[in-house]
TITIMAR-974771 format. One line per 2 residues: number of its first residue (from 1); for each residue x, y, z of C-alpha. Coordinates in pm, 1 decimal, decimal comma. Layout:
! TITIMAR-974771
NUM	X/Y/Z ~ ...
//
This chain:
! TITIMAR-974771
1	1542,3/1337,0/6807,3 ~ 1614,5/1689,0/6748,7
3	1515,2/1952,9/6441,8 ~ 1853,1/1907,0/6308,3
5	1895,8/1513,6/6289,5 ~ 1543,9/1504,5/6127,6
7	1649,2/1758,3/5851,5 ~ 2005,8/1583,0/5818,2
9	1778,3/1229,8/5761,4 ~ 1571,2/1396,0/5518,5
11	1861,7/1497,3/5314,0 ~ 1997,9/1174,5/5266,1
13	1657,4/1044,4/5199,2 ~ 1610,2/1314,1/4932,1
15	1958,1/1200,3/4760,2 ~ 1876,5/868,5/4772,3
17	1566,2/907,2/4592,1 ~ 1731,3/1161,8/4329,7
19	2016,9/894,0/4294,7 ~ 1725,4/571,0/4198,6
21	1543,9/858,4/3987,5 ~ 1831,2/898,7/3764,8
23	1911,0/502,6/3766,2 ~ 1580,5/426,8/3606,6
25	1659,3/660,5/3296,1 ~ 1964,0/446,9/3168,5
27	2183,1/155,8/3316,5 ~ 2550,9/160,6/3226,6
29	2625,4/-138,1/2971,1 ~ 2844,8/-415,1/3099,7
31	3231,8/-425,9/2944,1 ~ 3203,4/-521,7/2573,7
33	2915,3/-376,2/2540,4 ~ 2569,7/-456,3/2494,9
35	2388,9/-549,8/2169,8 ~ 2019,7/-405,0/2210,2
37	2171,5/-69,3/2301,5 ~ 2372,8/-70,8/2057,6
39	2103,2/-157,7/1852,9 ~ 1867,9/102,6/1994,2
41	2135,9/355,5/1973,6 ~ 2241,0/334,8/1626,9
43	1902,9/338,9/1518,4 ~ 1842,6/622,1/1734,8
45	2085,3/799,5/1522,5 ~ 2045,1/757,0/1198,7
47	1657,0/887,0/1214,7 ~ 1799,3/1196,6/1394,3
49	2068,6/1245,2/1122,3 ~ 1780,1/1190,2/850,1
51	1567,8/1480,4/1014,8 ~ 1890,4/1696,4/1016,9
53	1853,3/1732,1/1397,2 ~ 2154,4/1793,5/1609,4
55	2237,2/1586,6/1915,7 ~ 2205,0/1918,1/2163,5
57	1819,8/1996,8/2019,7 ~ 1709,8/1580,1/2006,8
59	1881,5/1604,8/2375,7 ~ 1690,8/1887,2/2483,6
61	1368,8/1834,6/2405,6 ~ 1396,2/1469,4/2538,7
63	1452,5/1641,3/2842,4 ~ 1800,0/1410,5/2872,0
65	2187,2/1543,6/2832,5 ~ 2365,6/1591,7/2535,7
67	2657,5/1363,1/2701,0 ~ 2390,9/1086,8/2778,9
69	2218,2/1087,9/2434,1 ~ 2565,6/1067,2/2278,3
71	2626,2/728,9/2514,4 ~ 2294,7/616,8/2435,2
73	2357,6/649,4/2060,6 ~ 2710,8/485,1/2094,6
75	2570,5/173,9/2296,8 ~ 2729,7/241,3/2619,6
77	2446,3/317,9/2815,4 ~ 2068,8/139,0/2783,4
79	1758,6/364,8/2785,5 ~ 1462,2/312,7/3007,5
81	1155,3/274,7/2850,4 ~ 1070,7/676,9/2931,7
83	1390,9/774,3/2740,6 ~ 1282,0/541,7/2455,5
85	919,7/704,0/2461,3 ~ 1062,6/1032,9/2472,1
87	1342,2/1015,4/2207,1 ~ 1068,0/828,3/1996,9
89	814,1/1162,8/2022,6 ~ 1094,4/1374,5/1918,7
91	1215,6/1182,6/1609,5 ~ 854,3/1144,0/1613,0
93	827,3/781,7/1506,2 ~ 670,0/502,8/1701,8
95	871,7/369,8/2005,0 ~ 894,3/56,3/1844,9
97	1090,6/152,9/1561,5 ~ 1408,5/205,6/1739,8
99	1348,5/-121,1/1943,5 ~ 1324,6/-252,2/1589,3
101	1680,1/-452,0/1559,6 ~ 1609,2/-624,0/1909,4
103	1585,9/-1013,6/1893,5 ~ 1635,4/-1048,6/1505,4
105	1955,1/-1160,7/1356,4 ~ 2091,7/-957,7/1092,8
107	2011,6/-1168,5/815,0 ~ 1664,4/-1276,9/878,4
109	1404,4/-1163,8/668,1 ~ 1189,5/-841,6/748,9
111	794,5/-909,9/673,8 ~ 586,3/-624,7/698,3
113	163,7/-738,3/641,0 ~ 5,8/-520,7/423,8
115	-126,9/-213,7/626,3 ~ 148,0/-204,1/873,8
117	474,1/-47,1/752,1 ~ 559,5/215,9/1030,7
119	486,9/569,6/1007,1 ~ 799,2/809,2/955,9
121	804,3/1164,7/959,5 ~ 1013,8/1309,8/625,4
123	1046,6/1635,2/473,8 ~ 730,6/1597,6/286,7
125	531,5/1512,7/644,3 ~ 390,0/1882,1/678,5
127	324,7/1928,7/335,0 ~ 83,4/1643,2/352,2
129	276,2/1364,9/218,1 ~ 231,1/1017,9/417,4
131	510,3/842,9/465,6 ~ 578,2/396,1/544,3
133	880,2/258,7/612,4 ~ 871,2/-108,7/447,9
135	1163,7/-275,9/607,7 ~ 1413,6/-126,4/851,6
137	1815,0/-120,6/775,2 ~ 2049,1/-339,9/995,6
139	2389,9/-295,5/1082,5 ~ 2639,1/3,8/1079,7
141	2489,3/84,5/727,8 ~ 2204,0/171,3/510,0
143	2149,1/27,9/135,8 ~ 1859,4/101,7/70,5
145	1500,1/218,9/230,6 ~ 1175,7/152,8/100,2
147	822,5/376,9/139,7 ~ 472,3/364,3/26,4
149	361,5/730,8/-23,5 ~ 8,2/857,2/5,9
151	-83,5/1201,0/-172,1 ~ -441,1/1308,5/-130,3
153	-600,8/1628,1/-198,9 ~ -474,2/1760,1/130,5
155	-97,4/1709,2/-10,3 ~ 125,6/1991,9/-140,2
157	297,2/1972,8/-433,6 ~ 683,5/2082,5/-360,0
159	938,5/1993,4/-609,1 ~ 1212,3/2039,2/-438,7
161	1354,9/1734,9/-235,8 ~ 1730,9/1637,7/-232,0
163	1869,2/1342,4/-66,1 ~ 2186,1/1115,0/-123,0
165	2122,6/807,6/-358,3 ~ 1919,4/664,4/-627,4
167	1543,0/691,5/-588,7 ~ 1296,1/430,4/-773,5
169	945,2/576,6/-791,4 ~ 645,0/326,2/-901,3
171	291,7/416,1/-918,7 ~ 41,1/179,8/-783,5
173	-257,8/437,6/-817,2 ~ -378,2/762,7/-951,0
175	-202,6/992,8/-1158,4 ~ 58,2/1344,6/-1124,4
177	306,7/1520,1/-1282,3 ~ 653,6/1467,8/-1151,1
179	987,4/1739,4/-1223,6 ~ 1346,9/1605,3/-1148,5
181	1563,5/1909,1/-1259,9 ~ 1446,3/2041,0/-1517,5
183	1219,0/1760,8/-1677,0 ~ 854,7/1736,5/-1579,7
185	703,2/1358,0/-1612,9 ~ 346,4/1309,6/-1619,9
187	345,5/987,1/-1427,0 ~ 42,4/691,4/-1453,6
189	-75,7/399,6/-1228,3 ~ 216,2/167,4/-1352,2
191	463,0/379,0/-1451,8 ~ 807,7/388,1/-1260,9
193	1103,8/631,4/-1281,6 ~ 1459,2/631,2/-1179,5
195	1646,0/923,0/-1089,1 ~ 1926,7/1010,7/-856,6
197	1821,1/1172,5/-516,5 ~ 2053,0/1507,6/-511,1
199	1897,0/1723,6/-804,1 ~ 1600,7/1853,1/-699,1
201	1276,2/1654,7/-722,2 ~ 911,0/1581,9/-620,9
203	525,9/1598,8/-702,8 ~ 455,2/1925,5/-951,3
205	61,9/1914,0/-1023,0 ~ -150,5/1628,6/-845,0
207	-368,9/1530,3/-1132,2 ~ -579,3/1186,0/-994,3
209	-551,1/1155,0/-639,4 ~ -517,1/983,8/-423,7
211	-199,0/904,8/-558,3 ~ -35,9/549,7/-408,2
213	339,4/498,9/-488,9 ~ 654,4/265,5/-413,0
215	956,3/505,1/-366,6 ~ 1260,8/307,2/-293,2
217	1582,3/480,5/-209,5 ~ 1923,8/317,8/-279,4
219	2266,1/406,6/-143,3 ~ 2534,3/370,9/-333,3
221	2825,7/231,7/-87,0 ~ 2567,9/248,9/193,1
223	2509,0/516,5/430,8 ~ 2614,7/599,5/790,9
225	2330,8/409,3/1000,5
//
């Protein structure tokens, strides 16, 4: 066997190898369509619209292309379990949220025990604010997401939040002082407060920490999922 034949052989060995590499990152999705991607996918989206990240940056940084990510979103293609792990550090969520629709029919119940809502990151993440997602939302649409919110004496105050909606604050424990717009609430263990999400909002002075709330956010005609 001469210099050249080996080389030639190793070629075709090396694309072989590249071809199976890329394999095990997605498998195209059979005609129709298949429901967990879907599922993954459109979960996969609305965190990264929540986190105002674009599809080139998520893309990037998941070290996958922006044409891939935008089939994985859309359910044609399935993720392997690396792309899952990797999307999942970026959104920076646990890898089982966005398997989170898998196996569970759309209108059975969601029970989360006490202790185990899954950690999300928000806006108020690096100001100190700890975030639980309560139940998940299935289907093409959103109504409503609930959180229990942890402020301790690490927390920032930062009145300043906007979303889309109708936010329900209750307090379970502690005590703060709470502005929407211009009106500044000074907010006990019991009291609630309803307010809608796009005029500015959030914690002004922490005044008993830690401070233990329910903050459930409505949608009006339901969101893009």
């Amino acid at each position: 066997m001469d210099d050249q034949t080996t080389k030639n052989r190793g070629r075709m060995t090396a694309r072989r190898k590249s071809r199976a590499g890329r394999q095990t990152q997605t498998a195209r999705v059979p005609a129709g369509g298949s429901h967990h991607a879907a599922s993954i996918g459109r979960v996969a989206r609305r965190i990264r619209d929540e986190l105002g990240l674009t599809l080139a940056n998520v893309a990037q940084q998941a070290h996958i292309s922006p044409g891939m990510l935008s089939r994985l979103e859309t359910g044609r293609v399935s993720p392997s379990l690396e792309t899952i792990v990797a999307l999942a550090e970026v959104l920076g969520i646990r890898p089982a949220l966005l398997l989170q629709d898998i196996g569970s029919p759309e209108e059975a119940a969601q029970h989360t025990p006490a202790g185990q809502g899954l950690e999300v990151v928000r806006r108020g993440t690096r100001r100190g604010h700890a975030y639980q997602l309560l139940a998940a939302p299935r289907g093409p649409r959103k109504e409503f997401e609930p959180f229990f919110v942890t402020l301790t004496d690490k927390s920032e105050v930062f009145p300043g939040f906007q979303h889309s909606g109708t936010e329900f604050i209750y307090i379970l424990s502690g005590e703060m002082r709470y502005r929407h717009g211009r009106e500044s609430y000074l907010l006990k263990e019991g009291d609630s407060l309803t307010f809608r999400g796009d005029i500015a909002h959030g914690p002004e002075r922490l005044v008993k920490m830690p401070i233990r709330m329910l903050s459930i956010i409505i949608y009006a005609s339901g969101a893009s999922a």
